[in-house]
Every structure is written in C-alpha cells, then in structure tokens.
C-alpha positions as a Python dict, from the first residue, in 0.01 Angstrom:
ca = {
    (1, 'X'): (0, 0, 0),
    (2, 'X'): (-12, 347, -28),
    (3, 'X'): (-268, 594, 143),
    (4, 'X'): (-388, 864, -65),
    (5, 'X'): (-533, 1174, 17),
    (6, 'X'): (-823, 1293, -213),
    (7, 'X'): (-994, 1595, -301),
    (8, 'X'): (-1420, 1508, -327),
    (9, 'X'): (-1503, 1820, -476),
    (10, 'X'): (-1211, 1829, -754),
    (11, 'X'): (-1122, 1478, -737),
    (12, 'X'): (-783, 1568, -686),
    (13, 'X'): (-491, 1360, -530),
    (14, 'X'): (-381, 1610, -254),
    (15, 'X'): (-77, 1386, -105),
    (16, 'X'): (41, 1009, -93),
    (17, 'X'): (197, 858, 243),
    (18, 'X'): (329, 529, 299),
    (19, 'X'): (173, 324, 520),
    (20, 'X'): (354, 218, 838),
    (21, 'X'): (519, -92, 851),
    (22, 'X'): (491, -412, 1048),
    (23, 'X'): (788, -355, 1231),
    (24, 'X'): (699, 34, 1326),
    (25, 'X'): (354, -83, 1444),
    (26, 'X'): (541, -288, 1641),
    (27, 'X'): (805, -56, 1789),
    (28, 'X'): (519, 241, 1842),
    (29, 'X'): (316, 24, 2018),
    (30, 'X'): (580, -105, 2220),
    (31, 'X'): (656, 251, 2264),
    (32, 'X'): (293, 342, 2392),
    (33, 'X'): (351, 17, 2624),
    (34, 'X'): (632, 186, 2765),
    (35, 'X'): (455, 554, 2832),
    (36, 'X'): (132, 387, 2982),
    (37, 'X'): (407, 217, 3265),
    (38, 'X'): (453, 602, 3388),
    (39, 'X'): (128, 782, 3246),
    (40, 'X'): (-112, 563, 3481),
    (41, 'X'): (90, 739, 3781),
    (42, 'X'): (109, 1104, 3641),
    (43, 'X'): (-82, 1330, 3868),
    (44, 'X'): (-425, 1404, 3742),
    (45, 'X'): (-342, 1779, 3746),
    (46, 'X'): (-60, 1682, 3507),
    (47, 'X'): (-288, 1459, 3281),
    (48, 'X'): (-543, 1827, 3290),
    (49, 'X'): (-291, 2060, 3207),
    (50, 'X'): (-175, 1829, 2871),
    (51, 'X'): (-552, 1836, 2776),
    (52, 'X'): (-574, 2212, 2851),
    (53, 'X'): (-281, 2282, 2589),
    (54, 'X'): (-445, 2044, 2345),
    (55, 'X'): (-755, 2248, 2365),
    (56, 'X'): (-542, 2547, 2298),
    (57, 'X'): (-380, 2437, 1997),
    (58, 'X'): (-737, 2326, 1837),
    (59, 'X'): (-853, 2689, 1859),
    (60, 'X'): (-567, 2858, 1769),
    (61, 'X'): (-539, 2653, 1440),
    (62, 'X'): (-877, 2542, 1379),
    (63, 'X'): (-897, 2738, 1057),
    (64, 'X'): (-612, 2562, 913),
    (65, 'X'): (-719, 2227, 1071),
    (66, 'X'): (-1092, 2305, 948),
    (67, 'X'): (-1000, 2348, 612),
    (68, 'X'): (-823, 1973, 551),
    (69, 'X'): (-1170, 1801, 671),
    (70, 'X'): (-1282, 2009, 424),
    (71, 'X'): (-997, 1950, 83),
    (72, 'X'): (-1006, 1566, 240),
    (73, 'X'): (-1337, 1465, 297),
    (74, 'X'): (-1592, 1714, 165),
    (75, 'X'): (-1708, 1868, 521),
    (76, 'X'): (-1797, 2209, 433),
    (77, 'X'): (-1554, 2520, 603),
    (78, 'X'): (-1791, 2629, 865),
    (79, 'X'): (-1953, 2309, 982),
    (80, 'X'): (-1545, 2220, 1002),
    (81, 'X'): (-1485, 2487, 1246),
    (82, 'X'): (-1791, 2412, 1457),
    (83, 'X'): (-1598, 2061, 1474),
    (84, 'X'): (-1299, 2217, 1554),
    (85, 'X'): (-1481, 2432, 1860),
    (86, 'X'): (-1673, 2095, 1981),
    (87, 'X'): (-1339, 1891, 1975),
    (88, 'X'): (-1201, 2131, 2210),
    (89, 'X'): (-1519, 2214, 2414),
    (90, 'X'): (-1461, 1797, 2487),
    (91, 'X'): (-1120, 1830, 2561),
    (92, 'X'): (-1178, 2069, 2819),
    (93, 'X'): (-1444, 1917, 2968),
    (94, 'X'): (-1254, 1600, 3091),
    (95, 'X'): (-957, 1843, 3180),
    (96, 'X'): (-1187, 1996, 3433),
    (97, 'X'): (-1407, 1689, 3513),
    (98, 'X'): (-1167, 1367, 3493),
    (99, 'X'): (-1079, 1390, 3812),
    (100, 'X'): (-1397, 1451, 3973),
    (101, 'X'): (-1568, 1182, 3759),
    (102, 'X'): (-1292, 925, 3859),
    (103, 'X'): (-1288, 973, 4219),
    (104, 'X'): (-1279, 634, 4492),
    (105, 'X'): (-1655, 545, 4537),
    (106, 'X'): (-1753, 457, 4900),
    (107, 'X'): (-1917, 192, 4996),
    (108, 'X'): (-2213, 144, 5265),
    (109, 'X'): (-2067, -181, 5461),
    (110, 'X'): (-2194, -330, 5751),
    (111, 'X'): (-1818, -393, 5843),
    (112, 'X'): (-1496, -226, 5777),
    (113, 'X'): (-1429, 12, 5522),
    (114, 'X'): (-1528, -26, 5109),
    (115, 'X'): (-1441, 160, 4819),
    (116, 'X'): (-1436, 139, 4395),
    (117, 'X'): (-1148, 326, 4262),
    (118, 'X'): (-1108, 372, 3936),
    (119, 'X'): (-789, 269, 3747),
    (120, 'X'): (-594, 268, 3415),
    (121, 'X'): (-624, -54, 3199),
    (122, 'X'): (-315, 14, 2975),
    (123, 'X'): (-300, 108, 2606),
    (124, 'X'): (-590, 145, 2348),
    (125, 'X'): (-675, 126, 2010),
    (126, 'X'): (-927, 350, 1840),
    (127, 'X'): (-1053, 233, 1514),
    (128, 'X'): (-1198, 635, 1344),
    (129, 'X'): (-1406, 706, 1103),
    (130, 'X'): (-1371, 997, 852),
    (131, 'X'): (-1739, 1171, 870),
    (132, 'X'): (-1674, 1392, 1165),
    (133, 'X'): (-1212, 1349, 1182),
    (134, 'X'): (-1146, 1542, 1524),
    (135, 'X'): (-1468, 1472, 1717),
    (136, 'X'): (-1435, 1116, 1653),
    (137, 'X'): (-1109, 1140, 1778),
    (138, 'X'): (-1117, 1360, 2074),
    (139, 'X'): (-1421, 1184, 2284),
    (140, 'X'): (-1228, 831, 2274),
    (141, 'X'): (-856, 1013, 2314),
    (142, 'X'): (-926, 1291, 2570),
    (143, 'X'): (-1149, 1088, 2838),
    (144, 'X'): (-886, 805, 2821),
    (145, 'X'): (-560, 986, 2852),
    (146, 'X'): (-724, 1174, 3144),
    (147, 'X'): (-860, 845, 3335),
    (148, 'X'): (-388, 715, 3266),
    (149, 'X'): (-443, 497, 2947),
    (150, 'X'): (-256, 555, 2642),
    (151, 'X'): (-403, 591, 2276),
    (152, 'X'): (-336, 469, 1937),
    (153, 'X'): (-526, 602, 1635),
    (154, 'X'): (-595, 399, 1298),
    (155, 'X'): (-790, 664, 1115),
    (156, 'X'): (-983, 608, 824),
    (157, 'X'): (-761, 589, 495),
    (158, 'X'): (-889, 940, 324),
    (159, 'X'): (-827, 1139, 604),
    (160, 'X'): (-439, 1080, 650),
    (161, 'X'): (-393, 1474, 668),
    (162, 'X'): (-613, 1522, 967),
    (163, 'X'): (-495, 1250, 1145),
    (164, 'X'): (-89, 1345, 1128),
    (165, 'X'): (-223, 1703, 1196),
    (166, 'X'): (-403, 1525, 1565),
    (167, 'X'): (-70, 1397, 1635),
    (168, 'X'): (115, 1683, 1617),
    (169, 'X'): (-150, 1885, 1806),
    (170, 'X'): (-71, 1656, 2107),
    (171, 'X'): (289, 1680, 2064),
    (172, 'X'): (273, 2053, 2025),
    (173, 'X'): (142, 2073, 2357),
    (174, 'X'): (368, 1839, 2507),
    (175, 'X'): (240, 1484, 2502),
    (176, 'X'): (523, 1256, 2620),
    (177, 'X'): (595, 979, 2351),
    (178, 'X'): (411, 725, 2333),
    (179, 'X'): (103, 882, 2556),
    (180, 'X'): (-100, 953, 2177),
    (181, 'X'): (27, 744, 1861),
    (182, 'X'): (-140, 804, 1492),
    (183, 'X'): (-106, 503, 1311),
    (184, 'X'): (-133, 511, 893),
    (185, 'X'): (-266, 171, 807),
    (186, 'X'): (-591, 66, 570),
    (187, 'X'): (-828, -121, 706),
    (188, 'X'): (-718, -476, 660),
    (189, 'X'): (-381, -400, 859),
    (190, 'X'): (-597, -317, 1225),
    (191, 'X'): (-580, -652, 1269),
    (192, 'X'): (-216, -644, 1396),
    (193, 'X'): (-274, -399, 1661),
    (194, 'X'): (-614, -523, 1757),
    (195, 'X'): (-439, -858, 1828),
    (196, 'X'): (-113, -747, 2011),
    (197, 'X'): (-144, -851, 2359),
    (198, 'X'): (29, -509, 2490),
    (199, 'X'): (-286, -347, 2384),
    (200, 'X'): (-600, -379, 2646),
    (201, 'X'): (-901, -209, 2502),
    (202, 'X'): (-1033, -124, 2172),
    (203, 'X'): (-1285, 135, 2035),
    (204, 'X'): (-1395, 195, 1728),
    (205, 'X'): (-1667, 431, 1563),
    (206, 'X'): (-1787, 262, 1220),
    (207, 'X'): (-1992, 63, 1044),
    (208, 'X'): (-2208, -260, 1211),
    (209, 'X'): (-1981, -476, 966),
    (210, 'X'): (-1637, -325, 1105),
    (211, 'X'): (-1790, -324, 1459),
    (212, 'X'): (-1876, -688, 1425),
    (213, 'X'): (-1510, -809, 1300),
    (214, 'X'): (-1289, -557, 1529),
    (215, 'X'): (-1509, -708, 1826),
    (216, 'X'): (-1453, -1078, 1658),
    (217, 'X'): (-1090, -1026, 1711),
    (218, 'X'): (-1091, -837, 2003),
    (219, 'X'): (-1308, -1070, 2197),
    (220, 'X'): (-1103, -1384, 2070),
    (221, 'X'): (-783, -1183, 2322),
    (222, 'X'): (-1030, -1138, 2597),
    (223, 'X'): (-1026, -706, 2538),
    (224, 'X'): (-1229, -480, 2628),
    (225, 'X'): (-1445, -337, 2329),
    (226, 'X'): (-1700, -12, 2291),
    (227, 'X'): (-1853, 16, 1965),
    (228, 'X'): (-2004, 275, 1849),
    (229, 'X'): (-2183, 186, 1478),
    (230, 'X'): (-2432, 292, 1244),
    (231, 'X'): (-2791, 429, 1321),
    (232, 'X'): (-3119, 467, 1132),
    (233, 'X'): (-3239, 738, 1332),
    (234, 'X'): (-3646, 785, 1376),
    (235, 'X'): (-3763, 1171, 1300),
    (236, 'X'): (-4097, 1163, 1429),
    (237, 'X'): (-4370, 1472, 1383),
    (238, 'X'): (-4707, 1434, 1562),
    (239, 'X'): (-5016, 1602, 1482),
    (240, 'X'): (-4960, 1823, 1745),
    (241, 'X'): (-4605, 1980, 1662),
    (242, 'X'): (-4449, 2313, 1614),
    (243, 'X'): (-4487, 2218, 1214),
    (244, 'X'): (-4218, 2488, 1070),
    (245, 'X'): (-4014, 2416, 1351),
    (246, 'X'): (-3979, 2032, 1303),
    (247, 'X'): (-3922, 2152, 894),
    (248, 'X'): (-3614, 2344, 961),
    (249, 'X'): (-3480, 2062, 1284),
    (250, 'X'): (-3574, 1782, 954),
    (251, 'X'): (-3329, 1992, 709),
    (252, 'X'): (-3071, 2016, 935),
    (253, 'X'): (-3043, 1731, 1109),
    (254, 'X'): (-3047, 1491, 744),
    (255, 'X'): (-2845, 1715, 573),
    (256, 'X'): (-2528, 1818, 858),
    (257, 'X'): (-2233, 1657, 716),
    (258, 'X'): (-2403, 1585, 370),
    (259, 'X'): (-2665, 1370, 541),
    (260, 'X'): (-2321, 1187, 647),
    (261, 'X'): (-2392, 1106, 1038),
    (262, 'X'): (-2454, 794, 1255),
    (263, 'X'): (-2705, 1028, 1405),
    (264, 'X'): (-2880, 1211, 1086),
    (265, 'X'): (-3210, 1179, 1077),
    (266, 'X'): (-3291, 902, 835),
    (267, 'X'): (-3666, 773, 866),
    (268, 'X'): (-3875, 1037, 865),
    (269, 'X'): (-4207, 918, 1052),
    (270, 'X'): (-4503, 1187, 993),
    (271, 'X'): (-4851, 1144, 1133),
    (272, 'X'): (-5146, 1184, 802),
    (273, 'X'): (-5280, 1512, 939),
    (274, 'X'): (-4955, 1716, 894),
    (275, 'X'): (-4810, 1492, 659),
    (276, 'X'): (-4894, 1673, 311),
    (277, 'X'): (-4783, 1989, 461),
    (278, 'X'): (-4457, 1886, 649),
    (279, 'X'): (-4353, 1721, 334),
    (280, 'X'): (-4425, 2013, 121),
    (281, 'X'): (-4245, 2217, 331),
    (282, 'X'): (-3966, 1950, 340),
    (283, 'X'): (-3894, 1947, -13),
    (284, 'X'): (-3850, 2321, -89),
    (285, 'X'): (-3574, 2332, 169),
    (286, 'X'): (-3412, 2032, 23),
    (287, 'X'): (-3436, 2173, -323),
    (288, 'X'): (-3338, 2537, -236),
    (289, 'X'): (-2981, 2387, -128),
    (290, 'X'): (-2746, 2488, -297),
    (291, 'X'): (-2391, 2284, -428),
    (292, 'X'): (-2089, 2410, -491),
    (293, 'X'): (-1701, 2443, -304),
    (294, 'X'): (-1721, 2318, 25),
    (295, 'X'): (-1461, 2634, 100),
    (296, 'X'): (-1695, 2856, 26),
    (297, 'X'): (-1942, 3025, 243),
    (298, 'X'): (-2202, 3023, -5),
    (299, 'X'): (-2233, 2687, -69),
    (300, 'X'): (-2513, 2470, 133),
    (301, 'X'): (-2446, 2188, -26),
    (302, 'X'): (-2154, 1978, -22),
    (303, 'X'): (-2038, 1696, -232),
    (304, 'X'): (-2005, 1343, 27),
    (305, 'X'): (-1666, 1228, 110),
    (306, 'X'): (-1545, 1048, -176),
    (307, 'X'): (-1660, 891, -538),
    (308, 'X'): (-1696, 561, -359),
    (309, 'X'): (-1921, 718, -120),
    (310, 'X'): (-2149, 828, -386),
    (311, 'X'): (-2121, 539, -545),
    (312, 'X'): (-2274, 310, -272),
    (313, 'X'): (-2554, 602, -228),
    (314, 'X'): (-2688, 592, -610),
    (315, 'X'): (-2675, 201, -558),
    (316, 'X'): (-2860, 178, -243),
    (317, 'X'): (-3153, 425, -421),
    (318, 'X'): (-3147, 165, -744),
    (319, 'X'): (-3201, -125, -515),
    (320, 'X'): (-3507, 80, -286),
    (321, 'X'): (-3668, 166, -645),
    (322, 'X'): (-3607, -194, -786),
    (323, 'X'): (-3817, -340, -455),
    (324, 'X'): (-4063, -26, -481),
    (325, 'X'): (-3977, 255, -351),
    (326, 'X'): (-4077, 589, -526),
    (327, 'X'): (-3855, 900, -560),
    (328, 'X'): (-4026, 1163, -438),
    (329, 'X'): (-3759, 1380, -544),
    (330, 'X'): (-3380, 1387, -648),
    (331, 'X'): (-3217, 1045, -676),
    (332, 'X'): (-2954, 1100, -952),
    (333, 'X'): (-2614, 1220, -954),
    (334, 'X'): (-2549, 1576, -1028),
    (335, 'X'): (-2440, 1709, -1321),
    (336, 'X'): (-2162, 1829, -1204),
    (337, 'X'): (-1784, 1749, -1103),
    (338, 'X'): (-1733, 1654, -747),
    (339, 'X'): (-1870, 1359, -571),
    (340, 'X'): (-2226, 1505, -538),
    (341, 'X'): (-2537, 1328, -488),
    (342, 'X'): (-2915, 1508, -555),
    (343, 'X'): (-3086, 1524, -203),
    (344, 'X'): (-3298, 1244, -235),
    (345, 'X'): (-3621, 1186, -60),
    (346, 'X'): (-3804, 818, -76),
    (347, 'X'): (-4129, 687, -35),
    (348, 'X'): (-4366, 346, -48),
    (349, 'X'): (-4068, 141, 135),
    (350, 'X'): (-4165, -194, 172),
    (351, 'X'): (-4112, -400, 446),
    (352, 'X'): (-3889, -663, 228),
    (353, 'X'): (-3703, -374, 42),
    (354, 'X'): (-3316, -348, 164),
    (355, 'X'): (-3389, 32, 186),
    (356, 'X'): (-3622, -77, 508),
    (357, 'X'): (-3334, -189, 719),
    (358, 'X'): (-3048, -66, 531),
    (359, 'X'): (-2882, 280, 709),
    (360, 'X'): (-2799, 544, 421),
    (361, 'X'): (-2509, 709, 477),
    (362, 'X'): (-2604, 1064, 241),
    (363, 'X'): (-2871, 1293, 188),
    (364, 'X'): (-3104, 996, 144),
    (365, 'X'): (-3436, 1071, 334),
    (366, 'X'): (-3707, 758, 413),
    (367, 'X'): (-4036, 919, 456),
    (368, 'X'): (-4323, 703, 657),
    (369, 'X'): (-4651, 870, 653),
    (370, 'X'): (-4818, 719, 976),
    (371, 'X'): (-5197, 670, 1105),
    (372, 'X'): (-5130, 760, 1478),
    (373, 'X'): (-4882, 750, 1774),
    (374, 'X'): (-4917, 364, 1790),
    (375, 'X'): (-4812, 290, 1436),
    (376, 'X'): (-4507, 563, 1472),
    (377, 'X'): (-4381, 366, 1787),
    (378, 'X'): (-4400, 43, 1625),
    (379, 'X'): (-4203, 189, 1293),
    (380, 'X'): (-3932, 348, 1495),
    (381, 'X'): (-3925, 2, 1662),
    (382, 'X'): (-3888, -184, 1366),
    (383, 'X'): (-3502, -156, 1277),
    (384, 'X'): (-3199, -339, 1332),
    (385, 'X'): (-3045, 2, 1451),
    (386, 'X'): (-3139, 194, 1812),
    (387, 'X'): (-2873, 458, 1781),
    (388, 'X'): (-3094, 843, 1828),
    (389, 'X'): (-3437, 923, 1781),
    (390, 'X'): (-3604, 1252, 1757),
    (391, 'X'): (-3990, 1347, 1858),
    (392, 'X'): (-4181, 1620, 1781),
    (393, 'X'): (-4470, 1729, 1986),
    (394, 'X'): (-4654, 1987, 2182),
    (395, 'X'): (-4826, 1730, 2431),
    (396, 'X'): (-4558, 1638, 2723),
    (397, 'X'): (-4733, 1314, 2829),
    (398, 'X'): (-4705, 1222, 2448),
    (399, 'X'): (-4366, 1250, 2456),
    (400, 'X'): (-4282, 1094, 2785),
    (401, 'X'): (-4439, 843, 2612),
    (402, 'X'): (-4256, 823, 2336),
    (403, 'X'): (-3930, 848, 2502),
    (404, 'X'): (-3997, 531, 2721),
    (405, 'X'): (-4165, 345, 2431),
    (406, 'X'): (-3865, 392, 2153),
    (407, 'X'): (-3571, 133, 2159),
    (408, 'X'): (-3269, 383, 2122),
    (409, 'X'): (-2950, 482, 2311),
    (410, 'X'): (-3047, 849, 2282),
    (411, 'X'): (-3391, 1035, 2262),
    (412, 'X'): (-3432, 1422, 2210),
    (413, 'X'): (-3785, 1570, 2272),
    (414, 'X'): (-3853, 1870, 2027),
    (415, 'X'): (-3516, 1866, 1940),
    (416, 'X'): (-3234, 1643, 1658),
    (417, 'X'): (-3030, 1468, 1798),
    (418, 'X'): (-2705, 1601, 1889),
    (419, 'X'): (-2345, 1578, 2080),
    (420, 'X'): (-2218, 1761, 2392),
    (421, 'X'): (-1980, 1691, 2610),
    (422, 'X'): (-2165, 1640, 2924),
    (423, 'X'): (-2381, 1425, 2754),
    (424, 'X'): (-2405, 1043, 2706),
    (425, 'X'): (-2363, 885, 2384),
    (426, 'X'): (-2400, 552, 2236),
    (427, 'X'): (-2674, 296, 2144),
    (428, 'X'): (-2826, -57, 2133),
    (429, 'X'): (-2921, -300, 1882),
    (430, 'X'): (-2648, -302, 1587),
    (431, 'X'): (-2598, 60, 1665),
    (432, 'X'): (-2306, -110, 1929),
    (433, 'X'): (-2280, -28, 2311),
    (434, 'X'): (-2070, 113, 2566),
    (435, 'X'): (-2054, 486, 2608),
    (436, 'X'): (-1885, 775, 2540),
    (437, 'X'): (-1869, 1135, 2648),
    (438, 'X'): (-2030, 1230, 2961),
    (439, 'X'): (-1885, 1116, 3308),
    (440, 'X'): (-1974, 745, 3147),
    (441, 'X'): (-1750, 765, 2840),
    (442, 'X'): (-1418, 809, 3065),
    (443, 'X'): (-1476, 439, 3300),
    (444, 'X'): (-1506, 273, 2981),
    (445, 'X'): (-1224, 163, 2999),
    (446, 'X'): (-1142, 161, 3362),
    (447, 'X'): (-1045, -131, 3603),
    (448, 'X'): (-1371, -64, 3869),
    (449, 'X'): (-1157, -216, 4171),
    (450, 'X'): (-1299, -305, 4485),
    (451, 'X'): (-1038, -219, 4751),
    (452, 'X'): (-1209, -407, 5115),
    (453, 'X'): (-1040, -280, 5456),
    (454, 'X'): (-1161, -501, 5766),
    (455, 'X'): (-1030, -574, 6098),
    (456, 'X'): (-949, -872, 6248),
    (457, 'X'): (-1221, -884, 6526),
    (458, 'X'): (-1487, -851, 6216),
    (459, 'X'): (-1709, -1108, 6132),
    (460, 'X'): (-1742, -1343, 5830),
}
C-alpha cells in the first residue's frame, strides 16, 4: 500500500512512497539488533556527543524541517519552529543529563556493598503520532539512545516527509546504522515489529484504542510498554482568578496545534460568578481568529491535519447536539478550501452524551459552568482520561487543594499545561502510563539491576 503525503490546506498530494516490505522490516531490524550488541557499550560521552550533533542539525535546518509539518499536516510555520527549538532543547538535555540521571544507585546495607545500575534493554519500537512530528519523536528517541538502546520509528502515515527527514538528521550527524531506523508502514503493518522477539520495548504516543491493541500485542511477548494516549484535559477558573489572564491561557492552550493536543485544554470548568464574563471574553478571541495558509505569518488559524480529521470533528459535534448539547458558537465547516473546522464551543453536555467522555481532537471547546470548588473537583474527576489539568486561582490553599484532589498525571497552577524537558510527562486512567522526559522518561526502559557484593564471613 502506498503512503501518501498530503497537503491539508490545498488538499494536494505532495509525494507517494512505498511502504517497506516484510523482508526490509526484517533485515532493518535485524540490523538495529546488530548496532544495540555495540551501542549498549559505547561510552556515554560518545552516546552525548551523537545527541549534541543531532541538536545541531535541528537548528540549523529547522526552517526547512518546520515548513513540512506545516505542507504535511497543517501545523502552522511558527508554532513549527517552536517545535523544532523544543525538539532540540530535549535533545540536549539528555546529552548533558543521561549520564548523571543513569548513574549506579547505592544502597544502605547492613552488610556488604549494594547498588542499582542502570542498563540497556535492547532495541525499541516507537509507535508516533503526527500532531506534534519531531517532539513526539525526540523525547522517546533521545533519552533511549543516551541510556544504549536502539530505536525504530513507525510514524504516522501523513507525515512520511518528516519522518525520512528525522532519519537523515541522525545520520547527518553520524548515527552508526542501525542505532535510529525510520520505518514507512500504515498502521495495520506495526504488528510485525511489535511482535519480533529481537525487539524489547515498545512506546507509542496515540490514541486509547491504538494504546490498548499495541499493549495487547506487546504484553502477549512479555515487552515492556509506555503509553502515552489521549487526554480530556480540565481548564478550571475559580471565582477568585486573574480573569483576563485565564482568557488568553484558555485561547491558547485549546487552540495550539488547531486545538490538536493530548494536552489542549478541552473541558472548560468555570465557577457561576465569572462564568458570563470569562465566556464572553472567550468567544471574541475564538471568533477574532483568523484562517488562512498555515505558511503565512498572518494566519491564526490553521486548517487540522487532514480531511479525515475534520471529518471525525463535524461528526463528533452532530452526535453532542443529537444527545443535547447546544452550540454556543461555530460548529460547521468553513466555507472555504482546506480542511478547516469553525472553532466550536459547546454547552448543556449531558452526562449520557458521547461528547461527555469522548476526547475531541480540534478546536472543539466543552464548557461546564460550575456552582463551587466541590462540583469543579468532582467534574474534572469524572472522565475516563487523567492526562493534564489546569487551575486558575488567586487563593494558594485553593489550589493546593485542587492539585491533590484532581486525578491527572500532570497539574499546572495558574498556568496550561505544557512540555519541558526537565519535566515529567505522562498520565493515568486511559490517558496510559509510564513516563517520559525528565530524569524518569530515560529508565523507562532500563534493566534496574541489583548488583549485591558480600563477604564470606557475612551473615545470612
């Protein structure tokens, strides 16, 4: 089956690639196999100085790699180069901190000598997503080719471009064979890799339904699995928050990507007394957006990532206004070419209503007016997701509170929610688990060995 590469805003086939066989899945991983036997002993300050070079190569290209996220999946220019900048901020950070982070562990023993060291596990698998193509990549690839693994990519399908252009970034900076391996497969082919018994972890960043399948298979060979799945993130405003503030954080953090992140904003949770007025406020920054090229500068709009994609998002609205819902504003398709969807804003969600549980994957806001900080808790509570939640509030007890009391993997006070290096990331609930980034995201995939020195004369 071919892979095509397609234009969102023009709806233009950009290129066609084959997809790679059976038997060169087979000989690349056998290939990575190889690598991993010698990259699991290659001196850390060999394994930094690959990373370093990587790093290197993203800025000094990340114009040129900016712009296919943006002709592939829709990303507009700049938020591509901020991508770009990240991706490399991450890559550097494991360069400097891998070895520090993966350092023997001593061991208080009452007897003897104890330590944990940290070692290699052997070649991965990384199922991608398209929504954010390099970051995705980079915080799976970087912390595990620093910690001696080895890494094979099956991106998503509409983002071939990017992903041959991550391959050669690591060969351009002088990645041995076999140490990072792009494979071009759809979906349905993973399965292949995922079950090959030379590979010994797998990772991917997608949707609950992948998640639960690649960790189906996975778990059936006994592997190692981090997943890292969808979110319906909580936006909460309290009576007592920094109102125009919490507006502009609300804009930005449903509408980064095209409202197309695990960790947009997606349930907007407003307590009565500032509710009128946050959601006035609200919808004249949603409606002042404005669509057009994702190339150009002027645009603050972009179309989502493909016609499917928009598809999916005008269904899920039909089926929230079927059970109930009311459109407070938007909730059509442009008129317009390009994949674009109308910033959308719904209300009066019931409880039974698919668009209650269901994570939209746009700019698709779910507004909850609220009584008090009791009701809020128990909304953001109530969803099959815990990936981020955001809380807005003046009153530091109230938000100590609120960061205790919310089921999430990640909780930002005053603040979206948002990725950097040093920080944790990852959730609970269907929103996966395991960790990445951070000095947690590079022992995921780690063999934490226990290495016991005693004497004879000691006890047992």
């Amino acid at each position: 089956m071919a892979i095509q590469s397609v234009n969102p805003y023009t709806d233009q086939v950009l290129k066609t690639f084959e997809e790679t066989s059976d038997e060169k899945v087979d000989q690349l991983i056998g290939q990575a196999y190889v690598a991993y036997q010698s990259w699991r002993k290659t001196d850390y300050s060999k394994r930094s100085e690959l990373l370093r070079r990587v790093a290197q190569e993203m800025r000094s290209r990340r114009d040129d790699l900016a712009k296919l996220s943006t002709l592939e999946m829709g990303k507009r220019f700049g938020e591509g180069k901020g991508e770009l900048s990240l991706s490399a901020k991450i890559v550097e950070y494991y360069a400097e901190n891998g070895e520090k982070f993966l350092a023997p562990q001593k061991l208080q023993v009452k007897y003897g000598e104890a330590e944990v060291i940290q070692e290699p596990i052997g070649p991965l698998l990384g199922v991608m997503p398209w929504n954010f193509p390099y970051y995705q990549v980079v915080r799976f690839a970087a912390p595990n080719i620093m910690a001696g693994n080895v890494v094979l990519i099956k991106h998503a399908s509409n983002v071939p471009q990017v992903s041959i252009a991550i391959e050669e970034l690591f060969r351009t900076a002088g990645s041995p064979p076999g140490v990072y391996t792009n494979l071009l497969l759809t979906s349905s082919r993973a399965r292949q890799a995922i079950d090959d018994p030379r590979i010994s972890g797998v990772s991917i960043t997608g949707s609950a339904e992948a998640g639960r399948y690649v960790a189906k298979r996975a778990g059936e060979q006994l592997k190692k699995v981090v997943l890292e799945l969808g979110g319906s993130d909580p936006f909460i405003v309290l009576d007592d928050a920094d109102l125009p503030k919490a507006v502009d954080y609300a804009v930005f953090s449903r509408m980064l990507n095209s409202g197309q992140q695990c960790t947009a904003a997606k349930r907007f949770i407003v307590e009565e007394n500032v509710s009128e007025r946050f959601l006035s406020a609200f919808s004249e920054k949603l409606k002042a957006l404005v669509p057009g090229d994702p190339l150009d500068n002027k645009t603050t709009l972009a179309p989502v990532s493909s016609e499917a994609q928009a598809q999916l998002l005008l269904s899920q609205i039909d089926q929230a206004v079927k059970s109930g819902a009311k459109v407070l504003m938007g909730g059509k398709r442009m008129d317009r070419a390009g994949a674009f969807v109308e910033p959308t804003i719904l209300t009066n969600i019931d409880k039974n209503s698919p668009a209650y549980r269901d994570e939209f994957f746009g700019p698709v806001a779910l507004y909850f007016p609220v009584k008090n900080d009791e009701e809020a808790i128990l909304l953001a509570n109530d969803s099959p997701f815990g990936l981020g939640a955001a809380v807005f509030t003046e009153s530091p007890d109230r938000a100590k509170r609120f960061a205790n009391e919310i089921e999430s993997g990640m909780v930002f006070v005053n603040h979206p929610v948002l990725s950097s290096p040093e920080l944790p990331f990852g959730g609970v609930k269907n929103s996966g688990f395991g960790r990445e980034l951070s000095s947690l995201g590079i022992t995921e995939f780690t063999n934490k060995k226990l290495i016991r020195l005693a004497s004879v004369n000691d006890p047992l």
